[in-house]
C-alpha positions in Angstrom: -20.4 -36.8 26.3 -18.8 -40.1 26.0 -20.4 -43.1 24.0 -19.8 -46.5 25.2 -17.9 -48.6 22.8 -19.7 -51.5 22.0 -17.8 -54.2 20.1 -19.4 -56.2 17.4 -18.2 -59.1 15.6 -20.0 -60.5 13.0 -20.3 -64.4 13.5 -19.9 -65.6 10.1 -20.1 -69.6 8.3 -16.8 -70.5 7.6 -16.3 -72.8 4.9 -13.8 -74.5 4.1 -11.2 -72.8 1.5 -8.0 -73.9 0.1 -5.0 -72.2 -2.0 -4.3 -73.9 -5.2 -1.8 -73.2 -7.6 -2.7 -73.2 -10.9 -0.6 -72.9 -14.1 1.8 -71.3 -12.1 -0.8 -68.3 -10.0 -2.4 -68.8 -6.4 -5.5 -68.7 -6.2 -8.3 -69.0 -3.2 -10.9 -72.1 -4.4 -14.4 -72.2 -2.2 -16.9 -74.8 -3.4 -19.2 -73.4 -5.6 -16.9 -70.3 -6.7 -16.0 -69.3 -10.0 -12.2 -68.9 -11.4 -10.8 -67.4 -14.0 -7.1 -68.7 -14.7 -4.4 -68.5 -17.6 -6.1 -70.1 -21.1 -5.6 -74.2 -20.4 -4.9 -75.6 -23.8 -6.3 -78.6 -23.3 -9.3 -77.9 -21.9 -12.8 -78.4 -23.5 -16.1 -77.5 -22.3 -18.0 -79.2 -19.4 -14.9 -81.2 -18.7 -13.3 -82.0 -15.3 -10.2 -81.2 -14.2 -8.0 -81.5 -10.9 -5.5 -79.9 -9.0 -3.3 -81.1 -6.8 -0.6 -78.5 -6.3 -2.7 -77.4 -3.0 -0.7 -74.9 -0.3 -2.9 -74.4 2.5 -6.2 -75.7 3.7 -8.3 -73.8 6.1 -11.0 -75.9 7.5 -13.5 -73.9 9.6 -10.7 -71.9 11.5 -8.2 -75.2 11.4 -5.2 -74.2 8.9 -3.0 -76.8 7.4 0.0 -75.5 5.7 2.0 -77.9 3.5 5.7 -78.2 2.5 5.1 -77.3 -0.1 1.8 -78.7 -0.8 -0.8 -80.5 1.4 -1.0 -84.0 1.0 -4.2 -85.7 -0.3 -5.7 -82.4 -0.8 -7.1 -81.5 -4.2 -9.6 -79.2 -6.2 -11.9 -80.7 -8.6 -13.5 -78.1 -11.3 -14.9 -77.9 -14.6 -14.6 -76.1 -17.1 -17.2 -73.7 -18.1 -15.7 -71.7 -20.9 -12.3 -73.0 -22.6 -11.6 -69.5 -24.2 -12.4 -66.0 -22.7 -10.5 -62.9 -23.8 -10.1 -60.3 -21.0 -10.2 -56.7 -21.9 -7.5 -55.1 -24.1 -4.7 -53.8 -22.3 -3.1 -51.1 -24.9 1.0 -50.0 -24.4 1.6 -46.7 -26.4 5.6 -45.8 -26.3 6.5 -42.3 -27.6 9.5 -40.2 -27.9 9.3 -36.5 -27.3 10.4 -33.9 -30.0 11.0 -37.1 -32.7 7.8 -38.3 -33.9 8.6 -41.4 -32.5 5.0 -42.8 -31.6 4.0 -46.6 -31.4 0.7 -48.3 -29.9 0.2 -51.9 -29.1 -2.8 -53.9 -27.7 -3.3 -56.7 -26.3 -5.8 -59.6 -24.8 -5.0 -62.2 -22.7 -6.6 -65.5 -23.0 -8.8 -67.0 -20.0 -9.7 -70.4 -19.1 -13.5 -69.9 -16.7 -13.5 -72.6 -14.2 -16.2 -73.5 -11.7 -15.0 -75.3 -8.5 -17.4 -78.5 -8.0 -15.6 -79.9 -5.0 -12.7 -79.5 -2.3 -11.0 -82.4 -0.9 -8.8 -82.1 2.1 
């Protein structure tokens, strides 16, 4: 016995989004989201920070690509933690049949943003 087929679409609020570029990684910013990027040097807690280096702006189903970036668009965030380590990645090298045996680790350094604000 055959079943009708019954599409459904789930009607969904589309906010506005953006892709930002930040210390040289893409990233997709939504008001209200949380980020976390490469370690920003300068950076100190509860401070506020901008980005400008914005590549496409999708507002509510109307995208705006720029060359390279979009004009007057920007991301304003602050910075909730200046320094977070991520989980330790280790390498271990070896050499069969010469006791050749090393083991590295390491931790890359974080930056947790919170975006306040999208302007487009």
């Amino acid at each position: 016995m055959l079943r009708p087929v019954v599409e459904t679409r789930l009607i969904q609020n589309r906010q506005m989004y953006v892709i930002v570029e930040i210390n040289g990684q893409q990233f997709k910013a939504e008001e209200g989201k949380k980020l976390f990027v490469h370690h920003i040097k300068d950076a100190e807690a509860q401070q506020t920070v901008e980005f400008e280096k914005v590549l496409l702006v999708d507002n509510e189903g109307a995208v705006t690509v720029g060359t390279p970036t979009v004009e007057g668009a920007k991301v304003v965030c602050e910075v909730k933690t200046p320094l977070v380590k991520g989980d330790k990645v280790l390498v271990f090298h070896k050499r069969r049949r010469k006791g050749y045996k090393k083991l590295r680790g390491h931790r890359q350094q974080f930056t947790e943003l919170t975006i306040k604000s999208v302007v487009a």
